[in-house]
TIGUDO-580704 format. One record per residue (C-alpha): z, x, y. Coordinates in pm, whole numbers, padded with zeros to 5 digits, always signed. Layout:
! residues N
ZXY/...
This chain:
! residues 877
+00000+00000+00000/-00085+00125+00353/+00189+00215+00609/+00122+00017+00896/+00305+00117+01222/+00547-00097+01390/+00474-00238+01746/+00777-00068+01838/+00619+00283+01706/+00309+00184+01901/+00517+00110+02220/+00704+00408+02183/+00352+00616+02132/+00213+00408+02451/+00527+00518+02685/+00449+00934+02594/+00096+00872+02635/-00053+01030+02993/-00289+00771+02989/+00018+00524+03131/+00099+00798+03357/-00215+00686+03560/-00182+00354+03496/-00406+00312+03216/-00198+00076+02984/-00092-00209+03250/-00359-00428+03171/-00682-00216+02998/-00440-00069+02744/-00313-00377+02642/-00626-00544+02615/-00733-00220+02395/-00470-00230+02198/-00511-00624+02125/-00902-00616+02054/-00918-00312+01812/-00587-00337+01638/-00397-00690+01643/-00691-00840+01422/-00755-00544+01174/-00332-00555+01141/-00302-00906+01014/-00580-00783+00759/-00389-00497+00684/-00070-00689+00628/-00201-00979+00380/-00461-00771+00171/-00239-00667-00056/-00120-00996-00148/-00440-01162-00171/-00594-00831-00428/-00271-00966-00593/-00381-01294-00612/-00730-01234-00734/-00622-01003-01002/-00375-01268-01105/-00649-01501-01136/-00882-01245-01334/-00649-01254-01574/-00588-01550-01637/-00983-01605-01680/-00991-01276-01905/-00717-01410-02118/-00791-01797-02134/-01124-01685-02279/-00986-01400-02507/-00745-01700-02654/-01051-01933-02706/-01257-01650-02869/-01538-01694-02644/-01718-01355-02597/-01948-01474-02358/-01735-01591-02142/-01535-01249-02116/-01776-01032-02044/-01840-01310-01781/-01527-01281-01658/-01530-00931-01673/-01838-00879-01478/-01741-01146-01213/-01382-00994-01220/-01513-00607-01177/-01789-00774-00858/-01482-00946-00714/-01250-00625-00693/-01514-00394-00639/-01581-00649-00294/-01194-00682-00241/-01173-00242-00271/-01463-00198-00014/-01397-00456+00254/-01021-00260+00252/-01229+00050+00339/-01376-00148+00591/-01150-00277+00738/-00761-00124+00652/-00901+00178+00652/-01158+00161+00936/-01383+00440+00822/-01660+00242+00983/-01503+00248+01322/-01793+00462+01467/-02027+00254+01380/-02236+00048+01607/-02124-00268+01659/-02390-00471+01502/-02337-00237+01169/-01985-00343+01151/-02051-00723+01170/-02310-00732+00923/-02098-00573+00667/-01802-00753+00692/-02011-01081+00720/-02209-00932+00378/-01822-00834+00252/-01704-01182+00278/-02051-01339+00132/-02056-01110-00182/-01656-01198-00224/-01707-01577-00199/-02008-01540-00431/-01807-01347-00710/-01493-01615-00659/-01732-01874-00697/-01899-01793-01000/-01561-01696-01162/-01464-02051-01068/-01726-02215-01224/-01654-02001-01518/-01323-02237-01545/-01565-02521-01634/-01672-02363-01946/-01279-02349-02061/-01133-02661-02214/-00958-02941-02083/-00574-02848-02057/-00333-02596-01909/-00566-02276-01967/-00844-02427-01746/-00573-02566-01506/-00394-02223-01494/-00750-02054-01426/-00874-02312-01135/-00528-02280-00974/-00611-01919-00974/-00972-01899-00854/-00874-02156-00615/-00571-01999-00475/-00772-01604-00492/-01062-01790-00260/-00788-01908-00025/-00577-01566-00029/-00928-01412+00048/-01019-01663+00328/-00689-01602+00501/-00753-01235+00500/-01113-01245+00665/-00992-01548+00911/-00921-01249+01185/-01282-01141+01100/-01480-01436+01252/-01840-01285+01099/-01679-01233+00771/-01478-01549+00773/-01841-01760+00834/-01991-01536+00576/-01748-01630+00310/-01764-02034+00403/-02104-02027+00345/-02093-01806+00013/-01818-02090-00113/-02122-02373-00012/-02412-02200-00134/-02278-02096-00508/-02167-02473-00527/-02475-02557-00439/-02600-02325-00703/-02385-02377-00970/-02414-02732-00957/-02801-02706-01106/-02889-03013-00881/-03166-02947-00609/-02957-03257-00397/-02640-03032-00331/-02901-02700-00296/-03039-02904+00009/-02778-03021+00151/-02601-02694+00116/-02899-02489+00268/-02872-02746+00581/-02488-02682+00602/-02576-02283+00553/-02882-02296+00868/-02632-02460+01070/-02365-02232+01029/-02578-01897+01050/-02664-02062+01428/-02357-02154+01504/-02215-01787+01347/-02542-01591+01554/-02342-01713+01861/-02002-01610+01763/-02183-01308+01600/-02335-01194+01964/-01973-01268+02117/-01805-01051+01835/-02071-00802+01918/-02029-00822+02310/-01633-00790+02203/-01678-00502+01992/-01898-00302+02267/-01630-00386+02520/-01340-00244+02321/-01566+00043+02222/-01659+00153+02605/-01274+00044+02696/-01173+00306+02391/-01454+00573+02523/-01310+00530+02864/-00958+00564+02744/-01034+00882+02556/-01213+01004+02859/-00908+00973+03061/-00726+01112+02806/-00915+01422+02819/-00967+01451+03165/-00605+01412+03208/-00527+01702+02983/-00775+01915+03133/-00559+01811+03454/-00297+01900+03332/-00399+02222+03179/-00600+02364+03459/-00539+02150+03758/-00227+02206+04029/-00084+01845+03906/+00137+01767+03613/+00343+01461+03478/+00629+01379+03358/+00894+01126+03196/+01238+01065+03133/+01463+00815+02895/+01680+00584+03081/+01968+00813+03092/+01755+01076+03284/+01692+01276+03053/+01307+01458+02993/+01125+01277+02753/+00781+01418+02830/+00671+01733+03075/+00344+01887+03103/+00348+02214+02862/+00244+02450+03158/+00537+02307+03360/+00765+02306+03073/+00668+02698+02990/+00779+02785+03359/+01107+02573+03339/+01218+02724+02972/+01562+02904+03018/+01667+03101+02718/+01382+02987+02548/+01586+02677+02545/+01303+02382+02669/+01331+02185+02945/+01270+01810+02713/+01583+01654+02599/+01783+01766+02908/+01883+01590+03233/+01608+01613+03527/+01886+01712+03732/+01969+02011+03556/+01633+02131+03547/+01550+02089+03892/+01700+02078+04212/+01541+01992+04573/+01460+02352+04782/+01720+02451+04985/+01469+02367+05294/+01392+02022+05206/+01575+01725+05393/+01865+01618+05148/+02091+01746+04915/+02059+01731+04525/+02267+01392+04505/+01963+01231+04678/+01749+01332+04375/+02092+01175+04148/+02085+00865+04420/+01723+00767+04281/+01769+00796+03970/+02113+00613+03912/+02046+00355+04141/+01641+00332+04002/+01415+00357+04331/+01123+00533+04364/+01129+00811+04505/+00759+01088+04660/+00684+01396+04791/+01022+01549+04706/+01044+01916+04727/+01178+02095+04450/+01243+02465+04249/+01369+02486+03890/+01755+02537+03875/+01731+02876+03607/+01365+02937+03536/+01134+03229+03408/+00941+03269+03755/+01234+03154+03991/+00965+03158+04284/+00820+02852+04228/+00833+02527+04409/+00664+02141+04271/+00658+01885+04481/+00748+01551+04240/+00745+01151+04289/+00857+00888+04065/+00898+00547+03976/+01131+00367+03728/+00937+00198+03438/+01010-00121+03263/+00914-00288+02965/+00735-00645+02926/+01070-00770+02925/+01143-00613+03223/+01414-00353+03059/+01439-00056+03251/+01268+00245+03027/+01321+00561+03223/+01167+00710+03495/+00794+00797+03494/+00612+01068+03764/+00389+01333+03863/+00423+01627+04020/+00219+01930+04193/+00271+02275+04228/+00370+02381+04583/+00410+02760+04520/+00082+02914+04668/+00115+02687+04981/+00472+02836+05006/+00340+03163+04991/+00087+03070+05243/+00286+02928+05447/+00534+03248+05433/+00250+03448+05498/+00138+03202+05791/+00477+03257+05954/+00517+03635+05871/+00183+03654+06070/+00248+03460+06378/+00601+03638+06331/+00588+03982+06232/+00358+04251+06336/+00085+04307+06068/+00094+04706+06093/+00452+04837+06127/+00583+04494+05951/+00820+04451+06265/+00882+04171+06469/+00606+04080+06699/+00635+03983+07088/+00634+03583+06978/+00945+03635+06783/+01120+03879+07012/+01075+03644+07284/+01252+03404+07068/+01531+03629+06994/+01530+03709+07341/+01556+03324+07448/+01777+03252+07165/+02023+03525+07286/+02043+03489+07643/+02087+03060+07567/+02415+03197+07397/+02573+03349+07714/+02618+02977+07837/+02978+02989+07654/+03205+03283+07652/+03085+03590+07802/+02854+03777+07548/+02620+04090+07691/+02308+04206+07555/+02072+04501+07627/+01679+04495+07657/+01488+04849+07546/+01146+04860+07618/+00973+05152+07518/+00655+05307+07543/+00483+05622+07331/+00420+05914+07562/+00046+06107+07484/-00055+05833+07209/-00361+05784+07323/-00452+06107+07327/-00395+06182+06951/-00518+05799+06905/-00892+05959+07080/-00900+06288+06903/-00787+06169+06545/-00875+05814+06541/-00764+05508+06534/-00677+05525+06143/-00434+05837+06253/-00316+05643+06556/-00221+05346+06312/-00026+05522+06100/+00108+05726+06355/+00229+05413+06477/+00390+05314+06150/+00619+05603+06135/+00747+05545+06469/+00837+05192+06362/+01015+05348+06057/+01236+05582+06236/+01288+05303+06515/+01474+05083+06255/+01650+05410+06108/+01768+05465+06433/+01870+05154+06547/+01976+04983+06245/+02214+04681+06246/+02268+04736+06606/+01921+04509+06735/+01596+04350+06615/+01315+04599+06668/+00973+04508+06760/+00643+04607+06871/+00480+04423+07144/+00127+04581+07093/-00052+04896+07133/+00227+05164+07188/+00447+04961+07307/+00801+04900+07158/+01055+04667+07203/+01437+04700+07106/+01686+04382+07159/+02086+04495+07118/+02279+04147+07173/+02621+04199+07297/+02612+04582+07396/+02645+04635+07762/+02805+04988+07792/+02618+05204+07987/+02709+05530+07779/+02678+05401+07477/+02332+05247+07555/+02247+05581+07719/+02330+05774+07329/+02114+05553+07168/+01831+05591+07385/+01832+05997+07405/+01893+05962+07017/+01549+05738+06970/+01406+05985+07218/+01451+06274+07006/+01386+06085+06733/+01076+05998+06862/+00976+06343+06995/+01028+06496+06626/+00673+06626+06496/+00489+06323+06237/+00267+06500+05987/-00088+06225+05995/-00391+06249+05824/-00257+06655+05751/-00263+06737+06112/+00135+06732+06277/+00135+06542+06601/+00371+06552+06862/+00406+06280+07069/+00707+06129+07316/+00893+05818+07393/+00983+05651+07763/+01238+05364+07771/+01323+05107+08056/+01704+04921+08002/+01820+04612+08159/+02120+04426+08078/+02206+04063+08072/+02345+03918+08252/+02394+04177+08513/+01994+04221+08559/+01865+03918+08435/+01976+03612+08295/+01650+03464+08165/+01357+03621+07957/+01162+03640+08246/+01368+03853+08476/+01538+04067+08177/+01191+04155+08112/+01041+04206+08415/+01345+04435+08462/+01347+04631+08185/+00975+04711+08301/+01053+04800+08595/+01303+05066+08431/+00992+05200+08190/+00784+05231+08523/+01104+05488+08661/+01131+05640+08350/+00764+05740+08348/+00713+05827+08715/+01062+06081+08678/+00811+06272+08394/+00824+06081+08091/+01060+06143+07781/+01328+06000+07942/+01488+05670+07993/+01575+05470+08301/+01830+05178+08387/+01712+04915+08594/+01836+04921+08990/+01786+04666+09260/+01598+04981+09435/+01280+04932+09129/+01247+04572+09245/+01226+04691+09562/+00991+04956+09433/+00775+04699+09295/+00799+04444+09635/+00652+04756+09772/+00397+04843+09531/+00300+04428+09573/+00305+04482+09985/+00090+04835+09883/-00140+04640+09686/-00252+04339+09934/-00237+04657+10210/-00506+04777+09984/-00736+04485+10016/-00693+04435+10383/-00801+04781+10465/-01086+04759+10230/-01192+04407+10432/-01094+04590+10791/-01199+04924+10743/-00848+05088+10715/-00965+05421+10536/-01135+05676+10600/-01265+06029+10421/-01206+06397+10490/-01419+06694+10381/-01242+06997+10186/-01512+07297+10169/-01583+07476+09855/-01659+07858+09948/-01890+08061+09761/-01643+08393+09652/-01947+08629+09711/-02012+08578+10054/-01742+08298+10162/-02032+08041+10272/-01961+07713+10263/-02157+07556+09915/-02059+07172+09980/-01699+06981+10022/-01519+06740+09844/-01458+06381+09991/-01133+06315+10006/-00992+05952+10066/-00695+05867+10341/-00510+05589+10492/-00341+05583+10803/-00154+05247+10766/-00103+05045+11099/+00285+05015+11073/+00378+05311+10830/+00153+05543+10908/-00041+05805+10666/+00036+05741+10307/-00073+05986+10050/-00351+05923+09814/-00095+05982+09557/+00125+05648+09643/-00188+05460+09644/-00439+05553+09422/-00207+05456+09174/-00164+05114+09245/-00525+05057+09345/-00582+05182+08965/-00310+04917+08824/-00422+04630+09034/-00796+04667+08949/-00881+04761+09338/-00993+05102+09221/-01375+05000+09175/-01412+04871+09531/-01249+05102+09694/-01442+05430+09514/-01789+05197+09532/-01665+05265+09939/-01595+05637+09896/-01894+05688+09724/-02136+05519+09961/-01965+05679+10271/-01987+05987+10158/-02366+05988+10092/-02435+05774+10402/-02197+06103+10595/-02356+06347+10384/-02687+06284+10445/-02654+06368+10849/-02511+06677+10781/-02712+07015+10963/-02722+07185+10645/-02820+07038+10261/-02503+07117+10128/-02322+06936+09835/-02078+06682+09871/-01846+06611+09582/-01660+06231+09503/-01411+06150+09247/-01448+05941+09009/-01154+05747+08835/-01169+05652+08440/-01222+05272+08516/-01480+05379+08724/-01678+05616+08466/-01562+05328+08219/-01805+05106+08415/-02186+05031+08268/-02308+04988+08641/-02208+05333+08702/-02532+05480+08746/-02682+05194+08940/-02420+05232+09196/-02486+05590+09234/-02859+05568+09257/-02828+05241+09496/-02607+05523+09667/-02793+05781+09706/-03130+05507+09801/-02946+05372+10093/-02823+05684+10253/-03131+05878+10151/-02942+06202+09995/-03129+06418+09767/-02968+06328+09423/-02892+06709+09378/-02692+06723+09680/-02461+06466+09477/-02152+06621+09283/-01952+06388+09029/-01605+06511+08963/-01483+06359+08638/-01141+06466+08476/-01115+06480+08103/-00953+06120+08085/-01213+05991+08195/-01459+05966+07922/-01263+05934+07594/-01462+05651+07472/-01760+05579+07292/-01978+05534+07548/-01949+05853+07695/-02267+06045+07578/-02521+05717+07677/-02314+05761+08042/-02360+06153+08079/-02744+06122+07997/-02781+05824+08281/-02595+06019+08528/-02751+06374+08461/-03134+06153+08466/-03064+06063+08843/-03038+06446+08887/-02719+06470+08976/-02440+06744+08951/-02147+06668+08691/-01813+06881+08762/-01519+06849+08504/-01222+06884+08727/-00829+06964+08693/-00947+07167+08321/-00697+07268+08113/-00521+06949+08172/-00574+06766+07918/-00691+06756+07544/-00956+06889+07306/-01155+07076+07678/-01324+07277+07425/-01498+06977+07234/-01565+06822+07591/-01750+07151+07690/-01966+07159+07409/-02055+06777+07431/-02104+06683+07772/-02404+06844+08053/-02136+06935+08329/-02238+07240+08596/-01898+07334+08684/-01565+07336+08553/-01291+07331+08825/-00995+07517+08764/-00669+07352+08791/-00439+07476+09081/-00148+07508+08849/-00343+07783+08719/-00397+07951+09019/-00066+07913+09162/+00183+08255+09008/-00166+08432+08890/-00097+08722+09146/+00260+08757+09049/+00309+09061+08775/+00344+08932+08386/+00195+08606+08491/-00071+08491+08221/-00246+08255+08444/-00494+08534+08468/-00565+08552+08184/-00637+08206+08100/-00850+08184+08404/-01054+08470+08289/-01098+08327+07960/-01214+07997+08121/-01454+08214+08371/-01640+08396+08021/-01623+08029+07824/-01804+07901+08176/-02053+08158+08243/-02179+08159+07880/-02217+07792+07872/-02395+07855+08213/-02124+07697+08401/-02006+07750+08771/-01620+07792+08803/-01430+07668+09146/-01074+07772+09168/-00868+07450+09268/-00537+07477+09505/-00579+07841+09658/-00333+07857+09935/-00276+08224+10005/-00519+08506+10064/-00423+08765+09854/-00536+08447+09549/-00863+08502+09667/-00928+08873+09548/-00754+08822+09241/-00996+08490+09175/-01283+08701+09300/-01222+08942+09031/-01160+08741+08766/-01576+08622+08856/-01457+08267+08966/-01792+08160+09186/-01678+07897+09413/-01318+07877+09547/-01147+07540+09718/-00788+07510+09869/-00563+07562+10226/-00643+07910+10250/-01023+07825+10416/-00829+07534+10644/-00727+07208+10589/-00973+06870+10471/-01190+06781+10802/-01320+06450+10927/-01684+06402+10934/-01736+06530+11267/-01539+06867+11198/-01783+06917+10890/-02027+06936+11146/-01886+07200+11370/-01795+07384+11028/-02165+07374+10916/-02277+07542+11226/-02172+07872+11106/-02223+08071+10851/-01875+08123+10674/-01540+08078+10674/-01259+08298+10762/-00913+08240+10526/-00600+08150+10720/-00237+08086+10576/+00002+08354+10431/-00189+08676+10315/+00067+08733+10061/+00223+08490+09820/+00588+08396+09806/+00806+08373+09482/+00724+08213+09181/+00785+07831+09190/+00830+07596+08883/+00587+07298+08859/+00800+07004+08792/+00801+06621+08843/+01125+06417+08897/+01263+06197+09071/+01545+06262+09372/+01825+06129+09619/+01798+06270+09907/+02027+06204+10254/+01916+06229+10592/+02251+06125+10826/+02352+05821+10681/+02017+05738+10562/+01956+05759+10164/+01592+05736+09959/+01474+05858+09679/+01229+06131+09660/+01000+06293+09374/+01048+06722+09358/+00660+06839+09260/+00712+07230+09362/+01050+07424+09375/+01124+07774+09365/+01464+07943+09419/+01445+07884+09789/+01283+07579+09810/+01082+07258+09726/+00786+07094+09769/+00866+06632+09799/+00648+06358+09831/+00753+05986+09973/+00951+06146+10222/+00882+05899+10551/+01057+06030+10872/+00971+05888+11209/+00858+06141+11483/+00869+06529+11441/+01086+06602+11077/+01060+06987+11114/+01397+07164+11119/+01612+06898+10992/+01879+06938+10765/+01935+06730+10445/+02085+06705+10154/+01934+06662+09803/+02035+06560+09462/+01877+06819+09273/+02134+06814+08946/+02369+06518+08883/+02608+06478+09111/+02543+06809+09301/+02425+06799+09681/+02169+07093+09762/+02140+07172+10130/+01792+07180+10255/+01620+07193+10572/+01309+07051+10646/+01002+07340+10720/+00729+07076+10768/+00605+06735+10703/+00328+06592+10685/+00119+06290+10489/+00446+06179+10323/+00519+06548+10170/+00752+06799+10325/+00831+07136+10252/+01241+07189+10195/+01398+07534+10288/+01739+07587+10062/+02020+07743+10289/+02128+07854+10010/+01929+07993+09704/+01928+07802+09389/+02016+07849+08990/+01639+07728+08835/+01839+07775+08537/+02037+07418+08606/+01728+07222+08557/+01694+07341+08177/+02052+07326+08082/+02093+07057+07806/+02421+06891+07960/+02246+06909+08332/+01946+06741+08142/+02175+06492+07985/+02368+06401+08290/+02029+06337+08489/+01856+06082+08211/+02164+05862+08213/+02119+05815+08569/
């Protein structure tokens, strides 16, 4: 006998089945279920009995004919008997079994129809057989059991409507038949036509049935399959649970990455597997609330509680699911996993967050700190201490190694940043080389003033890039909140101003803001719209400095020099406002003005001599470069050869150098490299660009006369590099006469300082140009050696105070810039703040265009400038 599942099996198969996780068995399962297996159940249930029953009534036959010796009639029997089971075995393959369930529908209905035909047929003819027994008990016995095998069998094919029809009209026909009489053959025939229409009907809507569950089955299995590809390949999973909560089915790939202990994640509480993320609105018992109290529940974020790959996240929804009866079953979901948008998202917010090279904060999130911070000091009083920091000569090994070097350059100076500053701040880099240090709740002034000399030094240390070791240096600005800022803005713009000190007092060092910087920079501001009124009103003005040829002292050409005479404050250097003119972006204007003047001046000149103009890096940076210069030269009608560039080694560190030297040098203009020695990599400069002079720097010449001085040296050695390139040389910043023999024999051909006079306006370069050289004035021997430096000073005149920058100093004086002193300064005394804390008398010996010349009363230790503790003192102030 078969085993035929229970409904409740096949309810308990249906609730594990994905298909009802999409819905599938609400109303298309069901109807699946009922067309292909209610019917061919019943059939299953009652064959048995009815085999039973025809057997039962075979033997009977067999042995009422044995006991009546009638041979004939047995092997009747027998025959009839072995048709009738051999019909009974076959329609139970048909349909108990259901090996035909792939067949086409039409297949399937004629067989059971010619199943139930053949059986009626074979029951039939065994009944008749009954006639042939006599009268009495054995023939009663055998009608009883023909009769009741015929109605076991029609109860068995009644689910079977084709079969059922089939077998009626077998039972009519063999009457009909049996009966010998052509009467009942009629009449049977009509009753057969009429029910093979009527069955063609219900045979068509048995076929229509059949091809409905079959493409309801197909689709089912589709869904089935496409939901296990889902599941096996797709982000989405599924999942059920009994109604205690605890896992009755999880998708395997999901279940692999929840196993703990190779203990799986099916039979235990949802709960206990997972939990929502830490980061989700919620707590865990809102996860417990759905599920005891049986709400549905999406879009919950969640992470496995102990797990193989604890980085994972799934994002899960559910709904509880009831029976027909409306029992609650369990719950019943889906899920999807979350884990590569998490890690997108972390990567999303490292990258608006974090700097992608040195892996430190970027200026969006050290703004926030910043804000974040400073919103604190609304309570109790809490400090905090702003660095901002920028690399000294980056860009420099940035040009000459690369931008590859420069990177990781870059990335080592990060590294020993957060070494140095540790748990104290939140280091970041702003861009480029700039840096950015945030120390909340620090406000001491000596201890801030350790840490920055210790990142200083830090900083300075050699790096060893691309196998090439770089030195490089480190300038920091420091404000403190509240006491220089109590917003973002301020602290900032504070802490800026520092850096801008720090820098101008020679770099390496580090500044604390002062109200005097913002007044610095209300100046610089005032400066800068100066700047653009004089350029609308004609406030400047140029002056010629000659260039004398050392053979014969003629005068070769002159170098335009730019000036201001301000209305209210009088002459101001080029140095205080070339500068800003450079920051604010005023520096193409204003040397598109020098550059016309001085061809429009040069060009009514007595004698074709040269006239040289600067040119900044922004300008020489610029693609209309050469137009302006020929539009120049076309408008004031100079002879492009009587046109000298002076370019200094900054100023063509980019690409685009080589295309602008060979659209310069095809106007047929000269190209002088000025202040050499200056800056980086000359050599590679010389051998690249079409210059036809190199112009010593002054610091070279300055000391050159004065015994075990190797400026000579180095200017010889730039005299043979220039003459066997084919180069002129001009000597820069020659002041005093016996400078001019010594450059004269070192076979310098052009010389350019004091010592021939002082720059000229236009109309003294004509009364120069009437004769034929000019004599040297000045001191005829030079004075003690001085030391080059640049830093900042106090300096006190009466009961007025300033701050000045020392360029020059020697033993018995100095040489200052921004000094501004009303009327005639000379022979004043002051006092300046050479070392910390220590007053230096001085007297002024002249002053002119913002410098002056200081004469110490007393002489003065050089050696205090270079002592560490002198150093130290003067950085922390």
């Amino acid at each position: 006998m078969p085993i035929i599942p229970s409904r409740a099996a096949i309810d308990a198969e249906r609730n594990t089945s994905p298909a009802q996780l999409l819905g599938l068995t609400d109303d298309a399962g069901d109807r699946f279920l009922r067309s292909h297996d209610s019917g061919l159940h019943l059939v299953g249930v009652v064959w048995p009995f009815a085999m039973l029953a025809q057997g039962f009534a075979i033997l009977i036959l067999i042995g009422a004919t044995l006991a009546l010796r009638q041979p004939g009639m047995v092997v009747a029997a027998l025959i009839h008997g072995g048709f009738l089971i051999a019909l009974s075995l076959a329609g139970y393959a048909l349909l108990v079994r259901q090996e035909v369930r792939t067949w086409p529908a039409h297949l399937r209905t004629r067989s059971f129809a010619l199943a139930g035909g053949g059986m009626a047929a074979a029951i039939m003819a065994m009944l008749w057989s009954t006639i042939a027994l006599p009268a009495g008990p054995l023939q009663l016995a055998s009608f009883v059991g023909m009769l009741g095998a015929a109605g076991m069998t029609a109860l068995i094919l009644h689910p079977v409507r084709a079969a059922s029809l089939a077998f009626g009209g077998g039972l009519v026909l063999m009457l009909a038949i049996l009966s010998h009489h052509w009467a009942p053959v009629g009449v049977a025939a009509l009753v057969l036509t009429g029910l093979a229409l009527a069955s063609l009907r219900v045979a068509r809507i048995d076929i229509a049935a059949s091809r409905a569950s079959a493409e309801e089955r197909e689709a089912g299995q589709f869904a089935t399959r496409m939901i296990g590809e889902f599941e096996a390949h797709g982000a989405g999973w599924f999942w059920q649970t009994d109604r205690h909560g605890r896992l009755t089915y999880l998708s395997a790939k999901v279940a692999g990455a929840l196993a703990r202990d190779a203990e799986p994640p099916l039979g235990r509480m949802l709960i206990d597997v997972l939990r929502l993320d830490s980061v989700a609105p919620g707590t865990e018992r809102t996860l417990a609330f759905h599920l005891s109290s049986r709400t549905s529940f999406a879009d919950y974020t969640v992470c496995a509680t102990q797990a193989k790959e604890p980085d994972r996240w799934w994002s899960i929804s559910g709904r509880p699911l009831v029976d027909h009866l409306g029992r609650f079953q369990g719950f019943i979901g889906s899920g999807s996993d979350l884990t590569e948008q998490r890690r997108s998202e972390a990567e999303i917010t490292r990258l608006a967050l974090f700097d992608s090279l040195t892996g430190l904060a970027n200026r969006q999130r050290m703004r926030h700190s910043l804000d974040k911070t400073l919103q604190q000091q609304a309570g109790p009083y809490r400090p905090a201490a702003l660095f901002l920091m920028d690399l000294d000569r980056f860009k420099a090994v940035n040009d000459t190694l690369g931008h590859q070097a420069g990177d990781e350059l870059l990335v080592q100076v990060a590294q020993r940043l957060q070494r140095g500053v540790g748990d104290k701040g939140l280091v970041g880099r702003l861009g480029g080389d700039e840096f950015q240090v945030l120390l909340p709740g620090l406000d001491k002034r000596d201890t801030l003033a350790a840490l920055a000399n210790d990142l200083i030094r830090s900083l300075s240390q050699p790096y060893f890039v691309h196998d090439n070791s770089v030195s490089i240096g480190c300038s920091i600005g420091v404000a403190i909140a509240p006491h220089h800022g109590e917003d973002a803005e301020e602290l900032i713009r504070n802490a800026d101003l520092a850096l801008y000190a720090a820098k101008a007092d020679g770099r390496g060092v580090h500044r604390f803001f002062s109200e005097e910087m913002l007044e610095g920079a209300r100046t610089r501001k005032q400066l800068e719209d100066d700047i653009r009124t004089a350029l609308n009103d004609g406030g400047f003005h140029l002056v010629y400095q000659p260039l004398v040829s050392t053979l014969d002292e003629s005068i070769v050409g002159y170098e335009a020099l730019l000036r201001w005479n301000h209305p209210t404050r009088g002459p101001i250097s080029p140095t205080a406002f070339i500068p800003v003119a450079e920051e604010s972006g005023l520096i193409a204007p204003l040397g598109e003005w020098v550059l016309r003047t001085a061809c429009r001046e040069a060009a009514r000149w007595p004698r074709p001599v040269r006239v040289a103009v600067n040119v900044s890096p922004l300008q020489f940076a610029n693609p209309a470069l050469p137009s302006l210069v020929a539009s120049a030269l076309g408008h004031a009608g100079l002879p492009p050869r009587r046109l000298e560039l002076e370019i200094t080694e900054s100023a063509f560190l980019n690409d685009s150098s080589d295309s602008m030297f060979k659209a310069l040098k095809g106007l047929g203009i000269r190209l002088s490299l000025d202040d050499f020695g200056t800056g980086y990599s000359s050599l590679g400069y010389l051998r690249n660009a079409p210059f036809d002079k190199i112009k010593i720097d002054q610091s070279f010449v300055r000391g050159a006369v004065q015994p075990g001085n190797r400026n000579a040296a180095i200017i010889k050695a730039i005299v043979t590099l220039a003459e066997t390139l084919g180069m002129e040389t001009t000597a820069e910043g020659v002041e005093v006469q016996d400078e001019i023999a010594l450059v004269r024999a070192l076979g310098c051909s052009h010389i350019q300082g004091f010592v021939y006079g002082r720059p000229v306006p236009a109309d003294g370069v004509q009364e120069q140009l009437q004769g034929d050289r000019l004599a040297p004035v000045g001191h005829k021997i030079s004075r003690g050696p001085r030391t080059r430096i640049l830093r900042s000073a106090r300096i006190a005149l009466g009961t007025a105070r300033g701050d000045v920058r020392v360029r020059d100093i020697s033993p018995h004086g100095a040489l200052v810039e921004g000094l501004s002193i009303d009327g005639d300064a000379t022979g004043l005394d002051v006092l300046i703040e050479l070392v910390e804390n220590e007053m230096v008398t001085a007297r002024v010996a002249w002053a002119r265009d913002g410098k002056a010349g200081l004469q110490f009363l007393d002489a003065f230790d050089l050696d205090l400038l270079n002592q560490p503790v002198a150093r130290a003192l003067r950085r922390t102030g």
